[in-house]
C-alpha positions as a printed Julia matrix, in Angstrom:
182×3 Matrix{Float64}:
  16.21   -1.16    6.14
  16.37    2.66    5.92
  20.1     4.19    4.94
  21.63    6.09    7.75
  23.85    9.14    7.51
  25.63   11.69    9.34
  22.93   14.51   10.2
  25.92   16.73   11.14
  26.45   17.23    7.74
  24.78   20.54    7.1
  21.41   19.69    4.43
  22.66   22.29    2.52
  24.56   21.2     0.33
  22.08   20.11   -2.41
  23.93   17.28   -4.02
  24.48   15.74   -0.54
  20.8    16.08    0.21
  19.95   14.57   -3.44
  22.23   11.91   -2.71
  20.42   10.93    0.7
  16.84   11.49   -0.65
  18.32    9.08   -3.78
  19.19    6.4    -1.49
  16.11    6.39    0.18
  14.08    6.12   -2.61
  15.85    3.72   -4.33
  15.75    1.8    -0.92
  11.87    2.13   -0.56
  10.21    2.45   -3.82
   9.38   -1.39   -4.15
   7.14   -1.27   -0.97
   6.05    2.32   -1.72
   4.48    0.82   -5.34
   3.23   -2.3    -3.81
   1.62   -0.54   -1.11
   0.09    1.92   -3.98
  -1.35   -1.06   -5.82
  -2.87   -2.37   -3.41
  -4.69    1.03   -2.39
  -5.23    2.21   -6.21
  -6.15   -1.71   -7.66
  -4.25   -0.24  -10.63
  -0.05   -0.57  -11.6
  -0.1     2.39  -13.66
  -2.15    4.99  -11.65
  -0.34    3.03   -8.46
   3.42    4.78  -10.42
   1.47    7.8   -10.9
   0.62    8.17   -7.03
   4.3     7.06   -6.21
   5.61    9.69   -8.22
   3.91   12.48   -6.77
   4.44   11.68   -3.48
   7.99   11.38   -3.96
   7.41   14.92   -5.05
   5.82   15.86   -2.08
   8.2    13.91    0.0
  11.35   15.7    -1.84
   9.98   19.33   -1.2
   9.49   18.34    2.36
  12.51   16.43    3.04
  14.08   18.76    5.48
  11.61   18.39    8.0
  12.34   14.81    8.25
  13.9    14.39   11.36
  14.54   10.72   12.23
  15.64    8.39    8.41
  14.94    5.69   10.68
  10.97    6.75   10.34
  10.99    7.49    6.72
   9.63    4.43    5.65
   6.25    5.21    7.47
   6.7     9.05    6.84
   6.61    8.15    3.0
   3.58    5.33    2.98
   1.63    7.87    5.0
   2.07   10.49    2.37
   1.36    7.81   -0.28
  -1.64    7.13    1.41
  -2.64   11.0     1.11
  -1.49   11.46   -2.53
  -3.83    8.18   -2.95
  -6.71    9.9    -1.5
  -5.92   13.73   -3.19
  -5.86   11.41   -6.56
  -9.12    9.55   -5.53
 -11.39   12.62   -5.24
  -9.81   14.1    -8.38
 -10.41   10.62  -10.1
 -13.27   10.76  -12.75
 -14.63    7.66  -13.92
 -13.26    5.83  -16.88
 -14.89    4.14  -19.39
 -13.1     0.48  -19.88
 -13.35   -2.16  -23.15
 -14.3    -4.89  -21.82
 -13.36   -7.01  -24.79
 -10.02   -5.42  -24.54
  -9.88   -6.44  -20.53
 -10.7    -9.7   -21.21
  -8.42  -10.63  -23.9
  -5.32   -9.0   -21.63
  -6.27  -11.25  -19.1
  -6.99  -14.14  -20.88
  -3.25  -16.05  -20.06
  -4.41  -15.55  -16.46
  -8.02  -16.28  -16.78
  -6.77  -19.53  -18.86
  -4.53  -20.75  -16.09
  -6.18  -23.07  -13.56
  -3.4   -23.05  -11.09
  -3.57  -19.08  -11.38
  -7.42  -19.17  -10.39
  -7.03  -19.27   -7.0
  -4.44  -15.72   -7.06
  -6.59  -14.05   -9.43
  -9.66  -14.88   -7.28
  -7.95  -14.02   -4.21
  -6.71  -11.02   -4.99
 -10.37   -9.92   -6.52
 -11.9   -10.62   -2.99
  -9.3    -8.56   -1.38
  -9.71   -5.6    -4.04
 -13.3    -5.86   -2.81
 -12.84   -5.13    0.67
 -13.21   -2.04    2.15
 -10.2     0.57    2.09
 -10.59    0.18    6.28
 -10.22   -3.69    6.3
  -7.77   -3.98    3.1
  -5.12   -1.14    4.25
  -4.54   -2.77    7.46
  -4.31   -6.69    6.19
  -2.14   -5.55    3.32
   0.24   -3.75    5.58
   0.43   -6.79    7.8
   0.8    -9.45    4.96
   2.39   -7.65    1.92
   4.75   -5.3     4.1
   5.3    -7.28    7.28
   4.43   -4.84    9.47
   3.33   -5.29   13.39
  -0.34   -4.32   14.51
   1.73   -1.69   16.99
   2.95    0.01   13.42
  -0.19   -0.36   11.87
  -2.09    1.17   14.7
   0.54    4.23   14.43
   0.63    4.54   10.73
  -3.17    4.38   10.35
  -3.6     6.55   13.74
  -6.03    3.61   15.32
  -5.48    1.87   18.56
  -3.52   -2.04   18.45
  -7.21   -3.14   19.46
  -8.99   -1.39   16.61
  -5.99   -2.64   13.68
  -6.64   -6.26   15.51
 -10.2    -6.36   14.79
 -10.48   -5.02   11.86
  -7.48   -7.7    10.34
  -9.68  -10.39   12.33
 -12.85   -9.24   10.01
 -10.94   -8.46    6.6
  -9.72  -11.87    6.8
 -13.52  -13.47    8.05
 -14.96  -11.56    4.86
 -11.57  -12.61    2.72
 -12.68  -16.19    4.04
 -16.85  -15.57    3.46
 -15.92  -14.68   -0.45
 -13.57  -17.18   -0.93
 -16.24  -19.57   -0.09
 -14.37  -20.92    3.36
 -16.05  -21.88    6.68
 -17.4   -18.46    8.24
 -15.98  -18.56   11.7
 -18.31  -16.89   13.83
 -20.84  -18.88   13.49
 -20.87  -21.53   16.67
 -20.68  -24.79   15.32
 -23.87  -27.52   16.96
């Protein structure tokens, strides 16, 4: 739910606009870094992205028109900022030893196995497949805002949740539904 306000009120006044762009990030920074973690597969570069498109949203604020849309307006330019810190991104050299022992209260857990290996088969779908099923199961969004936010058609966002969830069900070792069964 997106704070409303009187847009009467001349923007001028900087600590009134502070105060409004405030709210509204205090409002939707909990989707904004889930929907970053699930894009970057990473919490820390996920707060990094965040914060610089909350930059980009503050210097822009202005041209915000409708607070009821800002919630889209701000995953789309999180979604940008993801992809502007994806072709910067160099590759990193990880410890594996040091990987596996941070993980090894999760790796240890049996009743944890089936999160861990769920969410591995969803970090290894495609951006195109994961975006859309993430946005529909994480942030409870309709196919109709989907299809706006990603710029696709309500057909397109259907098929390609029908497939991320066929390949989510193909890696998880499930029944692969196409198939016609004799």
């Amino acid at each position: 739910m997106s704070p409303t306000y009187d847009r009467s009120v001349p923007v001028n006044d900087d600590k009134l606009r502070q105060a409004r762009f405030g709210a509204l990030c205090e409002t939707l920074r909990p989707d904004l870094v889930r929907f970053a973690f699930w894009l970057a597969r990473d919490r820390a570069l996920a707060e990094d992205v965040v914060q610089e498109a909350l930059l980009r949203a503050w210097r822009s604020f202005d041209a915000l028109e409708d607070e009821g849309k800002a919630k889209q307006w701000m995953l789309t330019i999180v979604r940008r900022e993801h992809a502007r810190v994806w072709e910067r991104k160099r590759l990193e050299v990880q410890d594996l030893d040091a990987l596996v022992r941070a993980e090894a209260d999760v790796l240890a857990a049996p009743e944890d196995a089936a999160v861990g290996e769920m969410r591995e088969a969803l970090f290894r779908l495609e951006d195109d497949y994961r975006e859309p099923l993430v946005l529909q199961v994480m942030m409870g969004y309709t196919t109709g805002e989907i299809a706006a936010h990603m710029g696709l058609t309500q057909g397109a966002v259907l098929t390609r949740l029908f497939r991320a969830r066929q390949k989510l069900r193909k890696a998880l070792g499930g029944p692969d539904t196409t198939e016609e069964e004799q």
